[in-house]
C-alpha positions in Angstrom: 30.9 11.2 20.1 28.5 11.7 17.1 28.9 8.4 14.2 30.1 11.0 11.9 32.6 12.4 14.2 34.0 9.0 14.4 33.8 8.2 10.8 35.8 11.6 10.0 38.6 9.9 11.9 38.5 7.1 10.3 41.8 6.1 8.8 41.8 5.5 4.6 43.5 2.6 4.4 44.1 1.7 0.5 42.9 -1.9 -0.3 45.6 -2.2 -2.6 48.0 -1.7 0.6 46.3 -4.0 3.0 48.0 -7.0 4.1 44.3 -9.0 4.0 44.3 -8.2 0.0 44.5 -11.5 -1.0 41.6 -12.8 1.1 39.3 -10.4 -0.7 41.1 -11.2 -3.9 39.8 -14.7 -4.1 36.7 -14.5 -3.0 36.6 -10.8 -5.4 36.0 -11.5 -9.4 35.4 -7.5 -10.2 38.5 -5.3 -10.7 36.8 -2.2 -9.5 37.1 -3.5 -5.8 40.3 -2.2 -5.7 40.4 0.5 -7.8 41.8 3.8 -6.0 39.5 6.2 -7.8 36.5 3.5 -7.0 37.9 3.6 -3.3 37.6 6.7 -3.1 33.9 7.3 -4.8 32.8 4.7 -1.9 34.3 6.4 0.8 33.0 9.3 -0.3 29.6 8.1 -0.9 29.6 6.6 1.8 30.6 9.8 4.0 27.6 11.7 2.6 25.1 8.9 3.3 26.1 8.7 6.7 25.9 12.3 7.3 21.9 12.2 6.1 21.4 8.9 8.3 22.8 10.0 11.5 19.8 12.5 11.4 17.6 9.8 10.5 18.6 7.0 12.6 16.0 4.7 14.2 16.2 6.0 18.4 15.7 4.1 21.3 15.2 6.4 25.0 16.9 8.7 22.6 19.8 7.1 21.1 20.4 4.7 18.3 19.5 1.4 18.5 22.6 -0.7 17.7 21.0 -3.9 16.2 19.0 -1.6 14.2 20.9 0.9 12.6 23.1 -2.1 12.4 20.6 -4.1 9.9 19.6 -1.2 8.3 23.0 0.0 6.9 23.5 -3.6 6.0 20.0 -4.4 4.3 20.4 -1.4 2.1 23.6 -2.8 1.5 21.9 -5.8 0.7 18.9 -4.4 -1.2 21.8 -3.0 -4.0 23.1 -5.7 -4.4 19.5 -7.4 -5.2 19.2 -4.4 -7.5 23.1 -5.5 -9.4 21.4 -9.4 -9.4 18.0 -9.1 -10.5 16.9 -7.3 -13.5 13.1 -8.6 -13.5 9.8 -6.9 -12.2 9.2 -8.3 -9.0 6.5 -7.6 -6.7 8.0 -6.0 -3.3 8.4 -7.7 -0.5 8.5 -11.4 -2.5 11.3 -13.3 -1.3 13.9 -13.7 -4.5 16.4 -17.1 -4.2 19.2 -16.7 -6.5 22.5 -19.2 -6.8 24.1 -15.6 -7.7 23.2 -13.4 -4.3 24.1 -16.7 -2.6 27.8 -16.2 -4.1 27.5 -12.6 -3.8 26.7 -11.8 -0.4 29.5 -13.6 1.8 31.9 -11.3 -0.6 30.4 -8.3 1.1 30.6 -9.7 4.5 34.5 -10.5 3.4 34.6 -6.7 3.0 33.0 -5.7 5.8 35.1 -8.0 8.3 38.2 -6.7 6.1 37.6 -2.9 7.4 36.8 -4.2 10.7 39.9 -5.8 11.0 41.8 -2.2 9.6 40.6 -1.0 12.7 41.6 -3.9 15.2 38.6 -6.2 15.1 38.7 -9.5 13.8 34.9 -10.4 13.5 35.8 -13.5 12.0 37.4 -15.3 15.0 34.5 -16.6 16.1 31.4 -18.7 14.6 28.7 -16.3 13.3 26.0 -15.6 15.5 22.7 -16.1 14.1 20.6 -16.2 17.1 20.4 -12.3 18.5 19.5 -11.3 22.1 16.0 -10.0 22.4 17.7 -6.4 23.5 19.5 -6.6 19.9 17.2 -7.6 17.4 16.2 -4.9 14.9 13.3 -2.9 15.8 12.2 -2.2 12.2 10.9 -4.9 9.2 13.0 -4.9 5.4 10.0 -3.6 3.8 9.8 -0.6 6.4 13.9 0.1 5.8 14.0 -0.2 2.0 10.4 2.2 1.9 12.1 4.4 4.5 15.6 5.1 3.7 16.3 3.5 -0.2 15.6 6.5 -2.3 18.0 8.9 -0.7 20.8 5.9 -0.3 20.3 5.0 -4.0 20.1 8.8 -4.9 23.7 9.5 -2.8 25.5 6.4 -4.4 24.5 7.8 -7.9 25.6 11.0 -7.3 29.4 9.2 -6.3 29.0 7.6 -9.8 28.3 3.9 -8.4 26.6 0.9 -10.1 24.6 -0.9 -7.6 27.3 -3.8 -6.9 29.6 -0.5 -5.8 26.8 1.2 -3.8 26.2 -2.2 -1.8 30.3 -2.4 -1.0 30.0 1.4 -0.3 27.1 -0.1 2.3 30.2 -2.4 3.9 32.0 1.1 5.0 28.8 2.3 6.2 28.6 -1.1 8.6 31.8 -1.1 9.6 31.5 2.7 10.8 28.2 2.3 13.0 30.3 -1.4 14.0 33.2 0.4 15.5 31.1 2.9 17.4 28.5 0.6 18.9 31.5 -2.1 19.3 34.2 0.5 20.5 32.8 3.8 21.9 29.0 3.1 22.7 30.1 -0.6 23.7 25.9 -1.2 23.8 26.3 -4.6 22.0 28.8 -7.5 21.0 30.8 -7.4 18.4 30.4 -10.8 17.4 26.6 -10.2 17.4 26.9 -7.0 15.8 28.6 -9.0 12.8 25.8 -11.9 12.7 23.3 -8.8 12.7 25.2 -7.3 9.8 25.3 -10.3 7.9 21.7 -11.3 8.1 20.9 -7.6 7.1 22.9 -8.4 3.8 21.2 -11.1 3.4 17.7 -10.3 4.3 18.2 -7.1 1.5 19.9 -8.4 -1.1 16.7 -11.4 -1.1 13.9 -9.4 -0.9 12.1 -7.2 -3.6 11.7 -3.7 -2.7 9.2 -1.5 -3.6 10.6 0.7 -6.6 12.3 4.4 -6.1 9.9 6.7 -6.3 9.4 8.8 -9.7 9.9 12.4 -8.4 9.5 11.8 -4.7 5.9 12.1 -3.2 6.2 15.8 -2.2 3.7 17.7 -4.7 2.8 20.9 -6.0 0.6 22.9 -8.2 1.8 23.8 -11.7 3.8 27.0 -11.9 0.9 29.2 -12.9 -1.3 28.9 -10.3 1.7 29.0 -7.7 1.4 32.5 -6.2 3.0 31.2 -2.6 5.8 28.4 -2.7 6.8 29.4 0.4 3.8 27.5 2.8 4.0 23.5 3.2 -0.3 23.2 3.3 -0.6 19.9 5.6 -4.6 18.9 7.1 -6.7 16.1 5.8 -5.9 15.1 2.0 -8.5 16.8 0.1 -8.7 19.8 2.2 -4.9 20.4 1.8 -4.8 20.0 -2.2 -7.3 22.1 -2.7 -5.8 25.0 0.0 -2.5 24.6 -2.3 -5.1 24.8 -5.6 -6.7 28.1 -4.6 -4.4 30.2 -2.3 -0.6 28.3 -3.8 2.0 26.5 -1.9 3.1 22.7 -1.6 1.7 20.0 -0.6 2.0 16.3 0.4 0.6 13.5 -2.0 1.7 9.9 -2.8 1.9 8.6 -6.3 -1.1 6.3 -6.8 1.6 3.4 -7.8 3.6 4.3 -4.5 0.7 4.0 -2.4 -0.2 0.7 -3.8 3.4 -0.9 -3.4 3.0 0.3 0.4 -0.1 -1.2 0.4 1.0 -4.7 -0.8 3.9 -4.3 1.2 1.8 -3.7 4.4 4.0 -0.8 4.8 2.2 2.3 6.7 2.5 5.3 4.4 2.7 7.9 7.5 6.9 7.0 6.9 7.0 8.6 3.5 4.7 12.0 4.8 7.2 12.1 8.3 10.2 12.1 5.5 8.6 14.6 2.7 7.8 16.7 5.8 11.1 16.8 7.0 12.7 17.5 3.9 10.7 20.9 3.2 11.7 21.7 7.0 15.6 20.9 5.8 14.9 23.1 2.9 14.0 25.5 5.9 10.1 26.3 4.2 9.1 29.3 6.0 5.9 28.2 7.1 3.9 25.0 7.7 -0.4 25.6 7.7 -2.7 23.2 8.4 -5.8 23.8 7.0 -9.6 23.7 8.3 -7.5 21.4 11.6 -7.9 23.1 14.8 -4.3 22.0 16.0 -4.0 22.3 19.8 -7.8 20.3 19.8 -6.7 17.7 17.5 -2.9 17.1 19.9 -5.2 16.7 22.7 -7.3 14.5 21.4 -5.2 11.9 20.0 -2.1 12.6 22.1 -2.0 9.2 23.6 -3.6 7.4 20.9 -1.4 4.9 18.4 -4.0 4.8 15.7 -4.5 8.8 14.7 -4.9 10.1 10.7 -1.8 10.6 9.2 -2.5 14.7 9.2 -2.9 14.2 13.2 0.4 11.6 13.5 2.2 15.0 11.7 0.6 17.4 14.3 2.2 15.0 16.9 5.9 15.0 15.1 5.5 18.6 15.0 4.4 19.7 18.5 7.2 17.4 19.5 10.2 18.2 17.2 10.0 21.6 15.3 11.5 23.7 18.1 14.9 21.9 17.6 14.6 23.0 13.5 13.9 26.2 14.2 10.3 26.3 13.9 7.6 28.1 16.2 3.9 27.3 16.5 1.4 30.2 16.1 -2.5 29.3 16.2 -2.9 26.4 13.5 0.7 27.1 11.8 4.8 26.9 12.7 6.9 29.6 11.5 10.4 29.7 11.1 11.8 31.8 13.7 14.6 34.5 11.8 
């Protein structure tokens, strides 16, 4: 059964109905916890954001990796509620101590063992794990989730109209949703690790800096006037692409300068934001993808079962391995959407 699937059917339980009300009401000091119409903004939010992540989710022999989509879900979490806390400019990846995430966080883990325990799991029976099995721990670092995934979670929980403190509870329903299906239906790893895994996520997010949204996204394109094809993604080495897109039109893919540096200081590998500006245009369905002055076929055979290839190779790879399932069809040194 797909996350989403699950999360669909989901019961809505009102917080202001819930027998466990009064646990979350002491340890709770802001009203909009349980207000109906905030309820339902985070369940809604949180709906949409779990729709884009199922398709995004980190995969292990092809399915989800439990302690990491696990973590991930619950540093975002984490990372908004940094964003609620700390109003200075701090360089990413610096880990931030704070008295107030240290009072802040163990709400959010209130409210995530509160939804658990709507749908018959009391995580809190037991002492939290803190020490994971090695078949558990999360596969990806904070830096590479909040670089990865942060703009389009931050961009959904605006949308719902939610201040960061909101968008990290609306985090908690997104937990407790990938909980009961890797707890209940997958059963591919314990619940009470599961919750030590969630709550070390919360933590690990809502202490370290991230890297700042990025202004406009790092997909590119040339001004209107010289546009005479938008409908071409130009992908090949960096120069040769921007200047394909310069004289002949179409979009291409380019970091901000200040992006590139926070990857940089972040040790982050920049491929992750080109995989994801990629696979937005192919969302958008983009009829054609060309890469420029790159024999294709040459270049997937020689760096096929190589680790260390140019980025413009590493999307040659993605490609040759994942456009058939959008649709896409390769012709010569170009895929095409199929009609």
């Amino acid at each position: 059964m797909p996350l989403f699937d699950l999360f669909k059917k989901a019961p809505k339980k009102e917080l202001t109905k819930a027998p466990q009300k009064e646990l979350l009401k002491s340890s709770m000091t802001d009203d909009s916890l349980f207000s109906p119409e905030m309820q339902k903004k985070r369940y809604e939010a949180a709906t949409e954001f779990m729709k884009i992540f199922q398709e995004r989710m980190p995969l292990v022999g092809g399915k989800p990796h439990a302690g990491t989509v696990l973590s991930t879900a619950a540093r975002l979490a984490g990372t908004s509620l940094y964003r609620s806390i700390n109003k200075k400019d701090i360089a990413p990846g610096v880990i931030v101590l704070s008295e107030e995430v240290n009072e802040a966080y163990p709400q959010l883990l209130n409210l995530f063992a509160f939804y658990c325990k709507q749908n018959g799991m009391d995580v809190m029976a037991r002492p939290l794990v803190t020490k994971f099995p090695q078949q558990d721990k999360p596969l990806m670092e904070v830096a590479q989730v909040q670089a990865e995934y942060q703009d389009q979670y931050d961009e959904v929980m605006r949308k719902h109209g939610l201040d960061y403190l909101n968008g990290a509870r609306a985090g908690m329903v997104v937990c407790s949703i990938i909980f009961q299906y890797h707890c209940t239906v997958a059963k591919d790893i314990d619940p009470y690790v599961a919750t030590g895994i969630v709550a070390m996520g919360v933590v690990e997010g809502a202490k370290t800096a991230p890297p700042p949204f990025r202004p406009g996204g790092p997909i590119s394109s040339v001004s209107e006037e010289k546009v005479r094809n938008k409908n071409r993604l130009v992908l090949g080495e960096r120069d040769a692409a921007i200047q394909e897109a310069l004289d002949n039109g179409g979009v291409f893919i380019d970091l901000n300068p200040m992006v590139l540096k926070t990857l940089q200081q972040g040790n982050i590998d920049p491929y992750i934001i080109y995989e994801q500006a990629l696979k937005n245009q192919i969302d958008a369905k983009i009829p054609r993808i060309d890469f420029v002055k790159a024999d294709v076929d040459k270049l997937f055979d020689e760096w096929k079962s190589q680790v260390d290839a140019p980025i413009h190779v590493r999307l040659i790879l993605w490609l040759k391995n994942n456009a058939p399932t959008y649709g896409y069809e390769q012709n010569g040194n170009s895929w095409i959407l199929k009609q």
